[in-house]
Structures are given as C-alpha cells and as structure tokens.
C-alpha positions in Angstrom: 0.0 0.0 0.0 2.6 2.5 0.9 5.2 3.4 -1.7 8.5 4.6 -0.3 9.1 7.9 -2.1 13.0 8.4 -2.7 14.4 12.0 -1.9 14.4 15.3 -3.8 17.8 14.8 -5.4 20.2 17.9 -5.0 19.6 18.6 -8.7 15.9 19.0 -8.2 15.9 21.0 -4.7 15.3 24.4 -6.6 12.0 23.3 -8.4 10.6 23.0 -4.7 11.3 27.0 -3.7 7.9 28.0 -2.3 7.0 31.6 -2.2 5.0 31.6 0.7 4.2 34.6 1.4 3.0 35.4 -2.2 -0.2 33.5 -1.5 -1.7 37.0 0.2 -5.6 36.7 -0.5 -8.3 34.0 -0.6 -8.0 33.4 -4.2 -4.4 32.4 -4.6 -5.3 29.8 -2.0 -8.5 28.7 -3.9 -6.2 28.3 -6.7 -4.0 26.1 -5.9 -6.5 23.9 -3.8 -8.1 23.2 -7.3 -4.8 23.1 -8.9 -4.3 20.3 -6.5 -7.7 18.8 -7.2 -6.5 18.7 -11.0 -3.8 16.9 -10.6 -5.3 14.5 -8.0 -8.5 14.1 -10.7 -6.4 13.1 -13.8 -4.0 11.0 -11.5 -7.3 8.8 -10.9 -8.0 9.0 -14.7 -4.8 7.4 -15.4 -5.2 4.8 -12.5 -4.2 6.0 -9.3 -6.6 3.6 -7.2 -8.9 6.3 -5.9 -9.2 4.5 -2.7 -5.5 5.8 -2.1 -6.6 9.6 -2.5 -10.1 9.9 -1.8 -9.9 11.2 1.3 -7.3 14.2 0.8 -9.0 14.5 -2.5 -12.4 15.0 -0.9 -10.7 17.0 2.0 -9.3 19.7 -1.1 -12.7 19.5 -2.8 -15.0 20.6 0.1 -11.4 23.1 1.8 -11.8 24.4 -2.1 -15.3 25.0 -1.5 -14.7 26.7 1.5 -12.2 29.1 0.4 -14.7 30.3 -2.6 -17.4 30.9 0.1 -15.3 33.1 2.0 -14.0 35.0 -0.7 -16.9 35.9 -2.3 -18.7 36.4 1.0 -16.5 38.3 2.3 -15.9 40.7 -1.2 -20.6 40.7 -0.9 -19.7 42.0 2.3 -18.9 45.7 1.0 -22.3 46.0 -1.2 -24.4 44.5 1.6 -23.2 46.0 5.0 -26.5 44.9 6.9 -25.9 41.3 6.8 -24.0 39.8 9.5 -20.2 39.3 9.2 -19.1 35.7 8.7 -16.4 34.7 11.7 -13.4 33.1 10.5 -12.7 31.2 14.0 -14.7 28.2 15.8 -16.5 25.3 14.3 -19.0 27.1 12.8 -16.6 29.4 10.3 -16.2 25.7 8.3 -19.9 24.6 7.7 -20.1 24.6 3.9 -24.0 24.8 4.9 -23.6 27.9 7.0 -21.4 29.7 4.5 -23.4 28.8 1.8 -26.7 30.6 3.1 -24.6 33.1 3.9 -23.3 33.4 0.2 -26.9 32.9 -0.5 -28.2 35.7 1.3 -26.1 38.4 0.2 -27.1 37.2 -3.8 -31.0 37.4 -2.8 -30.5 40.8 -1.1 -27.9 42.1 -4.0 -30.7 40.8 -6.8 -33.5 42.9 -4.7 -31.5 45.7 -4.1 -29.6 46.3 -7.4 -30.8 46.6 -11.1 -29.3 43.5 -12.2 -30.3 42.1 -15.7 -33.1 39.0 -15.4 -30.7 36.8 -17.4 -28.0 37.3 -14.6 -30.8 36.9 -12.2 -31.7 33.4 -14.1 -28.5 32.4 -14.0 -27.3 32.9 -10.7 -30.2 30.8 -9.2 -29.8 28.2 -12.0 -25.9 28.1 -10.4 -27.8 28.1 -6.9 -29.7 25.1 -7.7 -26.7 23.3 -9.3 -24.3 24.1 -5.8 -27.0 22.9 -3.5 -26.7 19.1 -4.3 -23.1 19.4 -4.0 -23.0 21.5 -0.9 -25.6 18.7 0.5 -23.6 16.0 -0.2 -20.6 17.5 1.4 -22.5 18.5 4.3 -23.6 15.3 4.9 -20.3 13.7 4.8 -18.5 15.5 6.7 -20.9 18.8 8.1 -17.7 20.1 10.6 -14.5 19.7 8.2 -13.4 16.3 10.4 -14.2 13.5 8.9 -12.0 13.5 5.9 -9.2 14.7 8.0 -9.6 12.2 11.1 -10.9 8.0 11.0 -12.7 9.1 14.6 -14.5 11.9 16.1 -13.8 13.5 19.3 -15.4 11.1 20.7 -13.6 8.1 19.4 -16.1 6.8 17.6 -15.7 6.2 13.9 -16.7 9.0 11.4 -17.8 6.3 8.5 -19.4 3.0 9.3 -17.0 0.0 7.5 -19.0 -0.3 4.7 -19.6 3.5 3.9 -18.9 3.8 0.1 -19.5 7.4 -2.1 -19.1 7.5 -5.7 -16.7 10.3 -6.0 -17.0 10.9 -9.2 -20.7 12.3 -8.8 -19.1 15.3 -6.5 -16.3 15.8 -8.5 -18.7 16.4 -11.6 -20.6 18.8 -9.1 -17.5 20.6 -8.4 -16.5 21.2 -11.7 -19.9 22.3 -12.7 -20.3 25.0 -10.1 -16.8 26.4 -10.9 -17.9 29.5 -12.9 -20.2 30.2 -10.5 -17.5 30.4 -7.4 -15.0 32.0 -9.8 -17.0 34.7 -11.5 -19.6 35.8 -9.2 -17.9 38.9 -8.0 -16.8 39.7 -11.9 -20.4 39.2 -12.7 -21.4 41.8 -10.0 -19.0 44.4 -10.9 -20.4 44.0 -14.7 -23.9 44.6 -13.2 -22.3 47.4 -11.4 -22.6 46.5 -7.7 -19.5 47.4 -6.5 -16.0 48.3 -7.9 -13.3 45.3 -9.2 -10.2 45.7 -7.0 -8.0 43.7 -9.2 
C-alpha cells in the first residue's frame, strides 16, 4: 500500500522553492486547492486507485469550496453592509451549509437591491440550484471539516461506518460544474455594477 518515495535529489531541490508569502488573498489559496484537485482528478483517470486519494482529494474539494465561500462572501460584504459578518474562528466558520446561506443571502438581497439584468438573475439561481446538491452532499459527509481529516470523532467513535462507500466521481462532476459560479460571481457583480473590481 505504501510506496516509499526516494528523496528530492540535489539537482531538483530548486524546483521546490515556495514563495509563501505570495499567497496574500483567498484566491491564490483557492487556486491552488483546485490546482491540486486537478492533478489529483487526472491521476485517478490514469489509475491511481482512488481509494489511495479519496480522502485528501475529498478533504481539497470541500477546503476548495470553502475558500470560494469566504472569498466571495467576504468581497458581498462591501455591497451589503447589513448582513452579519461571517467569523473566521470556531467550528461554525467551516460549515459549507452555514457559508453557503450566507453566500446565498447576500445574492438574494444584492438581486432585490440592485438593477441586475433578469438573465444574470436566471443564472445565478440556476448556479444556486446546481451548488446545492453538491454542498448537500458534502455537508452530509463530513458537516464540521473532520471526517475527511480524522478515522474518529472527538469522541472516538468512527466517522464512516465499515461499509460507507461514495461514488466520487458524482461530486467531482458537481464541483466542476459549479466552478464559474465560485470564480465569477464577484466579476459578474462588478459587470452589473454592484460594486468596484479591486483587481
């Protein structure tokens, strides 16, 4: 099961400089999240057993998720100043379910308080609908951001039963489908002339 990975060899150490500290807002995070998903995704195409992935690639699919939430939650924030402030602390700032009615929220209030064109309007509940099966699913595997990081709970107790199987295929295709969506939102916005692009 476990493949013993031979060292970086002195030749190669360069390619594996990180610049850290370039990584300075939630998108360059999101970024490489689904760069990682990529990689992870066409790996499994080629016939890396999934079943020695799954759970970091499910981890970096619903993290992903997470980190487009905020983002675009947190940029909603400057049109829609009466809605309550997501926290970024405590067990509640991971709940893909949380975040997403709070991403939810600020759309519906943005689409009643701005002149914004019926086809955008169309689409950003057709997007809606597609995210909620996805964002169900997650939430129902793992509601807290544990389970795909930890085999127990803080309990002890297991966080799948033994014969627990997912087709992971389903959410990646969810994934993929709502990417637009998570991307271009705030783009969108701007277009429709919410607020200003900072970019």
């Amino acid at each position: 099961m476990f493949k013993r990975q031979n060292e970086i060899e002195l030749k190669n150490k360069y390619k594996f400089n990180s610049y850290l500290g370039y990584n300075r807002d939630w998108w360059n995070y999101y970024g490489q999240y689904k760069n990682a998903i990529d990689e992870l995704v066409n790996g499994i195409e080629k016939n890396i057993p999934i079943d020695t992935i799954s759970l970091p690639l499910l981890f970096m699919i619903r993290h992903s998720i997470e980190l487009g939430l905020k983002a675009n939650i947190l940029k909603l924030q400057e049109a829609n100043p009466t809605i309550e402030e997501i926290k970024l602390s405590g067990t509640k700032s991971h709940s893909i379910e949380i975040l997403y009615n709070k991403f939810e929220e600020h759309l519906n209030l943005i689409t009643k308080s701005y002149e914004i064109r019926e086809s955008i309007q169309e689409e950003i509940s057709n997007y809606l609908k597609n995210f909620e099966p996805l964002k169900d699913k997650l939430h129902k595997l793992d509601k807290c951001s544990f389970n795909f990081r930890y085999p127990v709970d803080t309990k002890g107790n297991y966080n799948f039963n033994w014969d627990k199987k997912e087709n992971i295929a389903e959410i990646i295709n969810l994934y993929y489908k709502i990417q637009p969506f998570i991307i271009f939102t705030n783009r969108i916005l701007y277009e429709e002339g919410v607020f200003g692009f900072d970019e």
